[in-house]
C-alpha atoms as one frame of an Amber mdcrd trajectory, in Angstrom:
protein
  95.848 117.340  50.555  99.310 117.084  49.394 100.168 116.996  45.058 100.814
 113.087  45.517  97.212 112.344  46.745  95.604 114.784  44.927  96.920 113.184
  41.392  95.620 109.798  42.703  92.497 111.108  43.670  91.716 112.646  40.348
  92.931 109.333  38.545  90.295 107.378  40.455  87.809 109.768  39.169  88.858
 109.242  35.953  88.338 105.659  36.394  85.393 105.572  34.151  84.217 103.450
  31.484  84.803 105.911  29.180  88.486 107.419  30.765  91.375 104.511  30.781
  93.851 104.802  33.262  96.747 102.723  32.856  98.019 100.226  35.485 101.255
 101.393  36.095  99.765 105.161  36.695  97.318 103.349  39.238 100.140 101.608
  40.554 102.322 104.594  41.483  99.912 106.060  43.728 100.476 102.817  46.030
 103.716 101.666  48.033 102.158  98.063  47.774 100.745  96.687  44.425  96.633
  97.479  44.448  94.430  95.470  41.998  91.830  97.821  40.713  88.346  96.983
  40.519  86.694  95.689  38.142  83.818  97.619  36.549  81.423  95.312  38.664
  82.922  96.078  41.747  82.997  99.317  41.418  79.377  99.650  40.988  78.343
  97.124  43.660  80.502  99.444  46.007  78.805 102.739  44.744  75.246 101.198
  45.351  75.762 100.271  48.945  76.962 104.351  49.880  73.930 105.787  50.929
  73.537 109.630  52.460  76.938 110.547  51.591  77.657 114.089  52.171  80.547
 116.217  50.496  81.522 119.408  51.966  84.106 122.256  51.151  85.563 124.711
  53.264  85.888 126.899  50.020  83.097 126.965  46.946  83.036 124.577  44.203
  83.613 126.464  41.167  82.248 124.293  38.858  79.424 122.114  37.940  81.517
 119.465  37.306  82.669 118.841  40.111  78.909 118.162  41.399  78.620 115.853
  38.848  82.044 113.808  39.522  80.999 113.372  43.239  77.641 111.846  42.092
  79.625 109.400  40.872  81.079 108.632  44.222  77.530 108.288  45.978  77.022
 111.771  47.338  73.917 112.975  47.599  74.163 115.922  49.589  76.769 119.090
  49.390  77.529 121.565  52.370
């Protein structure tokens, strides 16, 4: 994962009700202009991922990071 995805990846974690993450930081991840979703969205989209697995070829170090991929739907770590 290169530096450039990485940041955007953590700023869409951070997209929580209570992080804010300003438009033009969303925007800079994109080449195109994205609209983000609304809070609504969002959790219509996280209800229909079922099953969803997360795996590491290293070790998570922290607890946290169990807990942020919750947020994402996953159920299940190998």
């Amino acid at each position: 994962m290169t530096d450039e995805i990485e940041d955007c990846s953590k700023l869409k974690a951070k997209q929580k009700e209570r992080f804010q993450v300003s438009l033009d930081q969303w925007q800079q991840c994109f080449t195109e202009p994205v609209n983000p979703l609304t809070p609504e969205d969002r959790k219509s989209w996280l209800a229909q991922q079922t099953g969803v697995v997360m795996s590491s070829d290293a070790f998570l170090p922290f607890r946290d990071n169990i807990d942020c991929a919750k947020q994402f739907g996953v159920m299940f770590v190998a």
